[in-house]
N, C-alpha and C positions, 0 to 999 in steps of 0.2 A: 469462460468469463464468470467472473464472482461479482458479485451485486449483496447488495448493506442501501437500507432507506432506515435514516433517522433523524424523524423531526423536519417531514420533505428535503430530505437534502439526501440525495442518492448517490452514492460514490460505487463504479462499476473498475476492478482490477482485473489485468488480464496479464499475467506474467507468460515469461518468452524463455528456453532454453537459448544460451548463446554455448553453439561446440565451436565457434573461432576463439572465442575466447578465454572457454576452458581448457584445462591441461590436468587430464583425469591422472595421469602415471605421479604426478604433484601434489595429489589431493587439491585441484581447482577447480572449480566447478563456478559458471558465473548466470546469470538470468538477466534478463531486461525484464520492469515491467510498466504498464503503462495506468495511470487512474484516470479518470475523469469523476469530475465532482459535479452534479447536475442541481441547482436549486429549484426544486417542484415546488417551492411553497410561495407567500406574500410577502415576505418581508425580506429585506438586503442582508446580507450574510458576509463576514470576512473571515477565512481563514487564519488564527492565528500562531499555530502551533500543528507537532504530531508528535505523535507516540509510537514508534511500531517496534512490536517483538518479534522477532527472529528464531526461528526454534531448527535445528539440524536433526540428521535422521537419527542421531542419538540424544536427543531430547534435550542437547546445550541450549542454552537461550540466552539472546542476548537484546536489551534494551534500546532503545537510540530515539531520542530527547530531541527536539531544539524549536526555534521557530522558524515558519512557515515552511514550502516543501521548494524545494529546488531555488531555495533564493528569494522567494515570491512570497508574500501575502497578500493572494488575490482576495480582490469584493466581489461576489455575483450577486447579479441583482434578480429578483424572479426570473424566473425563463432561463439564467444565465450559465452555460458551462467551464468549466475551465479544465484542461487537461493537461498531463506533463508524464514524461517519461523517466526513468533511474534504474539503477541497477542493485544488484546484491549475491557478491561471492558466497559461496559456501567453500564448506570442506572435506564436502559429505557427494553424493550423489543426486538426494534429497530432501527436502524441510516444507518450511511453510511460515506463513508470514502473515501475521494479523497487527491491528491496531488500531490508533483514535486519532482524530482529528479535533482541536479547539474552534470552537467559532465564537465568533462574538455577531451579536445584531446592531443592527443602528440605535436602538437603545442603551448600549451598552453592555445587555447580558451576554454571559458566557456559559457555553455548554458544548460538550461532546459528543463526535457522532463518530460510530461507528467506521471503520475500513473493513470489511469483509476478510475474514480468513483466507487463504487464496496456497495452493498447492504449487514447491520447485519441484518438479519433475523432469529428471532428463531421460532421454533415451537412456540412460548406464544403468539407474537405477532399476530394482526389481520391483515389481508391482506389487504391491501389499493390499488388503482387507481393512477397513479399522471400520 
């Protein structure tokens, strides 16, 4: 589990190897992973965008833009969580995955918070140091 608090607003990733889904002799390799976004602070919060980078075991990386996450732009209100699950192929054995999230407040500011950098690891790959 990887954990990122910015600006009371906690988002915890925990990504999943999927070998049903992968097909190693194909260079496939795929993960599930899951966020939840926790609002610890006083003020209503809404999702309105992400950013996350993509990096393989050879340091390709790739970008991926759009707004909100799986379709959704949820509001939490204090106390409120929201969670969702997605996936992400590789072509490597394994990578890692970081990035941001947009919110905006009920005043209408906008600001970034963190996603926690978060390890794909599968059983295939060899265990490295960094």
């Amino acid at each position: 589990m990887y954990i990122a608090i910015t600006r009371d607003i906690q988002v915890t990733a925990l990504p999943d190897f999927l070998p049903e889904q992968s097909d190693p002799a194909s260079d496939r390799f795929v993960w599930s992973y899951t966020i939840e976004i926790a609002n610890l602070g006083q003020e209503r919060v809404q999702l309105l965008s992400r950013h996350w980078i993509v990096i393989d075991a050879y340091g390709r990386r790739e970008e991926v833009k759009g707004p909100g996450v799986v379709g959704e732009q949820p509001i939490l209100e204090p106390g409120e969580t929201f969670r969702y699950a997605s996936g992400c192929p590789l072509s490597t054995p394994s990578g890692l995955m970081k990035g941001s999230y947009t919110m905006m407040t009920a005043e209408g500011e906008t600001f970034d918070i963190e996603v926690p950098a978060f390890s794909l690891d599968s059983p295939l790959s060899k265990p490295t140091l960094n």
